[in-house]
TIVEX-442328 format. One record per residue (C-alpha): x, y, z; residue in three letters. Coordinates in pm, whole numbers, plus 50000, padded with zeros to 5 digits. Layout:
BEGIN
XYZAla;...
//
This chain:
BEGIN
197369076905854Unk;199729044705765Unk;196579025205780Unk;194729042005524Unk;197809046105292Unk;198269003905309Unk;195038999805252Unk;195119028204927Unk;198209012404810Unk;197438978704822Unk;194128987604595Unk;196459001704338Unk;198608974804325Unk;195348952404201Unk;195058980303937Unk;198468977403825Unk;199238942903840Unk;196768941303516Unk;198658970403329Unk;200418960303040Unk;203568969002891Unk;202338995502672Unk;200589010402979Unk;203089012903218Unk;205579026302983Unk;202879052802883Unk;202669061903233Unk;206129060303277Unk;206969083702985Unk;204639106303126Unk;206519108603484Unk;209999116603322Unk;207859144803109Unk;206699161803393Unk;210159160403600Unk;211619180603314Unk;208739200903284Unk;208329211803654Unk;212509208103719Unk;212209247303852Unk;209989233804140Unk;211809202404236Unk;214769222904232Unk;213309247204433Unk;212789225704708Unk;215749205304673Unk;217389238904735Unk;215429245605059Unk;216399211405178Unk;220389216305112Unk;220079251205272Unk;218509232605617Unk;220889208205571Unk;224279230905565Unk;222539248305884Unk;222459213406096Unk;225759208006000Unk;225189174905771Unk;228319159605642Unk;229919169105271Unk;229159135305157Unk;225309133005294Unk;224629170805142Unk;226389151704774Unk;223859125204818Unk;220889152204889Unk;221539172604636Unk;219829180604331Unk;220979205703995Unk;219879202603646Unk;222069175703559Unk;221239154303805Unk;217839156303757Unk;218119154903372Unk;219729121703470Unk;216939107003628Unk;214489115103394Unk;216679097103149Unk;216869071903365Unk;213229065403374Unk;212889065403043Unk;215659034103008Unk;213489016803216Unk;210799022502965Unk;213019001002716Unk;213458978302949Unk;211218944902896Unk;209448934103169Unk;209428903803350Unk;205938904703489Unk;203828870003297Unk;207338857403163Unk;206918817603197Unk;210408806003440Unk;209798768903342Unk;207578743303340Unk;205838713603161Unk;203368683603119Unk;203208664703409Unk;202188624803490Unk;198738637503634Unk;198028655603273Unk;198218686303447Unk;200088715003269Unk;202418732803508Unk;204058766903488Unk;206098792903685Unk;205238826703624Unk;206718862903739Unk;203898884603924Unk;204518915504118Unk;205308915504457Unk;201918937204585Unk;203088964104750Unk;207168976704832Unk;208148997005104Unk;211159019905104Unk;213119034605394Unk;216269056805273Unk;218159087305393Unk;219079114805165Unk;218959101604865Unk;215939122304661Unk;216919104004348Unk;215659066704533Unk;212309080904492Unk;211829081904119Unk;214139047804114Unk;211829033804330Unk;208929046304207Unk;209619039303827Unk;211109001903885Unk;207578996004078Unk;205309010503857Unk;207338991303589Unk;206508959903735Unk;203038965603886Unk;203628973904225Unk;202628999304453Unk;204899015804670Unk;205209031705027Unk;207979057305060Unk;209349069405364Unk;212629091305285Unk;215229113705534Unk;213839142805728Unk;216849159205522Unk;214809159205212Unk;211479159105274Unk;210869185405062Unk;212159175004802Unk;210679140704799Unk;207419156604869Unk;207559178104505Unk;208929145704335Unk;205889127804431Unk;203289152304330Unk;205179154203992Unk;204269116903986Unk;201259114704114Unk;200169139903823Unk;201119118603591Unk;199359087703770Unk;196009110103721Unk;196659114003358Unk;196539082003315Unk;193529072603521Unk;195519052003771Unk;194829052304147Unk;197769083004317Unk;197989050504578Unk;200659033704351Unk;202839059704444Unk;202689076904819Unk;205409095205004Unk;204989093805444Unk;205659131305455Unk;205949138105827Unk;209299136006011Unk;208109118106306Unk;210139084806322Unk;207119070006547Unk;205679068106133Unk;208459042806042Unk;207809017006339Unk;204299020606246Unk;205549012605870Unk;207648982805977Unk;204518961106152Unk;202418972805815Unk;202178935305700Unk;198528934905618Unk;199508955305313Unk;202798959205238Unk;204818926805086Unk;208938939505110Unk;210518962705280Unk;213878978205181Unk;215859002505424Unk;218929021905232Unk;220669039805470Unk;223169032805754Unk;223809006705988Unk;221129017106199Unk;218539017906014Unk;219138986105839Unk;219268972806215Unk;215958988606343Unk;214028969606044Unk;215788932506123Unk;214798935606449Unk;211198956506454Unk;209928946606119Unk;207048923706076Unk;207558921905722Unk;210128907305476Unk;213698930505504Unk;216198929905193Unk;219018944705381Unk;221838962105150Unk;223628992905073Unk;226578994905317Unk;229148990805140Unk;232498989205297Unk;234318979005018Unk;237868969004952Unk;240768965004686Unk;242898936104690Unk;246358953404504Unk;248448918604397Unk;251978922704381Unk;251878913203963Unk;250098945003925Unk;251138975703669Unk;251629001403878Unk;250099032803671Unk;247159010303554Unk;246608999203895Unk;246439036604036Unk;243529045403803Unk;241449020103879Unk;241939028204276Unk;241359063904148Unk;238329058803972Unk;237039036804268Unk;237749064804531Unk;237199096104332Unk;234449092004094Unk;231479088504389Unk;233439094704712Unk;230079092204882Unk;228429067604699Unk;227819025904861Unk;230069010504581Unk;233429034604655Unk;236549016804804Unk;237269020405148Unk;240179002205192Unk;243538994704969Unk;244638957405056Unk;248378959304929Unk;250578931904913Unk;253538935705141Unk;256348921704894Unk;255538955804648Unk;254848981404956Unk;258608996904873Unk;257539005004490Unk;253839011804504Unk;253249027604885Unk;255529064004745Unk;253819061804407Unk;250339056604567Unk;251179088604846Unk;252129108104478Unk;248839102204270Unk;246059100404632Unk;248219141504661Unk;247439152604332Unk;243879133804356Unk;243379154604770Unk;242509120604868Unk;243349113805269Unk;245319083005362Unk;244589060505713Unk;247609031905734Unk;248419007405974Unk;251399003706140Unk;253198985305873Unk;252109010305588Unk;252469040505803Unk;256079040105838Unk;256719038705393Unk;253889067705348Unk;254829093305623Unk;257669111705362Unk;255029110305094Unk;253149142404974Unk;250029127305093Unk;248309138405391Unk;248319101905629Unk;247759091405988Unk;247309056906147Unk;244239034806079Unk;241759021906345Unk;240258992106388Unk;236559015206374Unk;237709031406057Unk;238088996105911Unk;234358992205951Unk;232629018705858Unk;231929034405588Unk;234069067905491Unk;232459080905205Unk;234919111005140Unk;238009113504999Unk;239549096105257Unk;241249055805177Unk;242519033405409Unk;246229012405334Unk;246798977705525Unk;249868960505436Unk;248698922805350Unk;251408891405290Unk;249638880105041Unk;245828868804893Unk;245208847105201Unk;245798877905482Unk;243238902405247Unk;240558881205198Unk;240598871905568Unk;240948907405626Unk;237888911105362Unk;236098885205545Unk;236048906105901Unk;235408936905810Unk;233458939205474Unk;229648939905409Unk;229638915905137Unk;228758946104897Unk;231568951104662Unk;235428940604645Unk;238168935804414Unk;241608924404308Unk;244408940004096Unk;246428908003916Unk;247438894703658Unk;247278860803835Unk;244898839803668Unk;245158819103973Unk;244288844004213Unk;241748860704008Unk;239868829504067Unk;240888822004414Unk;239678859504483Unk;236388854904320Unk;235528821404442Unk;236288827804853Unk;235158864804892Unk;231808863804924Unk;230268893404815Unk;227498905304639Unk;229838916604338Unk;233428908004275Unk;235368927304045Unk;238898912603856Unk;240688945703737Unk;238108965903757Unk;236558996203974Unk;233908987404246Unk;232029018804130Unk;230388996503875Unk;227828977104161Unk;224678998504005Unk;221858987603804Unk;222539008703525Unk;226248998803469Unk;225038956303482Unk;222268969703248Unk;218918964303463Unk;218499004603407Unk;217879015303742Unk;218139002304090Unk;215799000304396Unk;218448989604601Unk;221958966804609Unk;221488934404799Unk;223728923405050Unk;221678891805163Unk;221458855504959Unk;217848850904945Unk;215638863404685Unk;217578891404539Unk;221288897904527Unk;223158930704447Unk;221938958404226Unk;218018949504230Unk;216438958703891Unk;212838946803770Unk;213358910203822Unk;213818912404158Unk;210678932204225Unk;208578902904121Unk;207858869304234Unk;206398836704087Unk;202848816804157Unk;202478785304054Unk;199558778203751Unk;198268745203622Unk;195808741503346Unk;193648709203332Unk;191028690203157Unk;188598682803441Unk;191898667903639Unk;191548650103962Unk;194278634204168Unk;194158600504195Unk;
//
């Protein structure tokens, strides 16, 4: 079966690396048409989906990320249509120029060929995916949770309808329907057709395709991320921001995990902090400095472990270390983050800079919520996936980083000499 869908997709992606603009975005248009106008059927089957879901006992922040209701699905369809406005990068010239030789050199984007996609419970990845690839000419290979199978399975038909409209190959866009996870080892030695691979999901699964895969991995989307509070900061404006980066998206890649507060404000900030993260019902997890300061507070709080400093919560739950200063949290940072997303509270010019310059991570924010690490928000419309690794593509992933470059040279009967 993954042979034949390869060899389907990498036909399409012949057929759409031709496309232009106007195309695409015809075909495009089309897609976020028909997810409005069959929205009762997706629905439907997200529904099905959430009600397996709540049987097997799936976490409150997996059945967020798996669920679908009007508004969400409005929201994609709006998002497809951004990435309609969007220009493309596919032919853009990099750089280039006249050479000794006479030859005329250029850089120039192309697609990629063919993308595959691993991810969990995230329905919405599909018409992301989907819409980002088709944007740029490339087919795609989909391969989502066994939580949402369903769901996935009516968003691709929706798509695929639209494909036929248009007279374009249903190959550009295929889902790997069946549960069986033999499927995805079979996906990850697919190199004969497919170009990239991108897992979004855990730590396991990003794991499983560095080690099996035969094909290129852009690894991303864990995102234990942390707030660096300086002890310059305003105390009320500080709070929103760590509200906003806890509460907006509890279960989303880009919400803080852990509050980095500097020790010489912990008598002002740690009571205030335990007043707002009560009224907010957000959990607190201190260490042994913090604990002692947040205990009397309204907020529910118990000790930190070193295991809760490394994974990902994605609740309302918010670890507190007590740091002596910017040296102590970006060491801190430095052991237990996933170069995904991390800020600092200041009004330090100084550190601001220090912060940004030594924390190496895919975004850095200076007063500012981590929530904003999303395609949308740095204005690439929507994301395929967010980066954690330094070579070819580097947080949120929008159309440029679905393409890649060959090499043309124009001559006049040239030889070397």
């Amino acid at each position: 079966m993954l042979e034949e869908m390869g060899k389907a997709a990498k036909a399409a992606s012949y057929h759409l690396s031709v496309l232009s603009s106007a195309q695409k975005n015809q075909v495009l248009m089309a897609i976020a048409d028909y997810l409005e106008s069959q929205s009762t059927m997706i629905l439907a089957a997200n529904e099905l989906d959430l009600a397996d879901a709540r049987k097997n006992g799936l976490s409150e922040a997996l059945i967020d990320r798996l669920m679908l209701d009007p508004a969400r699905l409005q929201g994609i369809a709006n998002d497809v249509r951004q990435v309609c406005r969007l220009a493309s990068p596919v032919g853009e010239v990099i750089d280039g120029g006249l050479l000794d030789s006479g030859l005329r050199i250029e850089r120039r984007r192309v697609p990629l060929g063919v993308v595959g996609v691993i991810y969990e419970a995230r329905p919405n990845v599909t018409v992301d995916v989907a819409s980002l690839c088709l944007k740029t000419g490339n087919a795609v290979i989909l391969r989502g949770g066994k939580e949402t199978y369903r769901t996935n399975s009516a968003t691709v038909r929706v798509i695929q309808q639209a494909l036929k409209q248009h007279g374009l190959p249903t190959g550009a866009v295929q889902a790997i329907e069946s549960p069986d996870r033999e499927l995805v080892s079979q996906l990850l030695k697919l190199d004969r057709y497919v170009d990239m691979l991108i897992p979004r999901g855990g730590a396991g699964l990003h794991k499983l395709c560095r080690e099996q895969s035969t094909i290129p991995v852009i690894t991303g989307g864990i995102g234990v991320c942390h707030i660096f509070v300086d002890s310059d900061i305003e105390l009320d404006a500080a709070l929103k921001v760590i509200v906003n980066a806890k509460k907006q998206r509890p279960s989303a890649c880009n919400s803080v995990e852990t509050l980095l507060v500097h020790s010489a404000i912990a008598g002002r900030f740690l009571p205030a902090l335990s007043q707002r993260m009560k009224q907010e019902g957000i959990r607190l997890h201190a260490d042994s400095r913090a604990l002692p300061l947040l205990q009397h507070g309204p907020a529910e709080v118990s000790a930190v472990t070193d295991e809760q400093y490394r994974d990902e919560w994605l609740s309302l739950d918010l670890n507190v270390k007590l740091v002596d200063g910017l040296d102590e949290g970006i060491a801190h940072i430095r052991e237990y983050g996933t170069r995904h997303s991390d800020a600092i509270l200041t009004r330090s010019i100084r550190n601001a800079d220090r912060f940004v310059n030594e924390v190496d991570s895919a975004a850095v924010f200076v007063n500012a919520s981590t929530r904003f690490t999303d395609g949308a928000q740095f204005g690439l419309g929507a994301e395929v996936a967010v980066s954690t690794q330094k070579l070819h593509a580097r947080g949120p992933m929008g159309l440029e980083a679905l393409t890649t470059y060959k090499w043309v040279a124009f001559g006049d009967d040239t030889i070397r000499s």
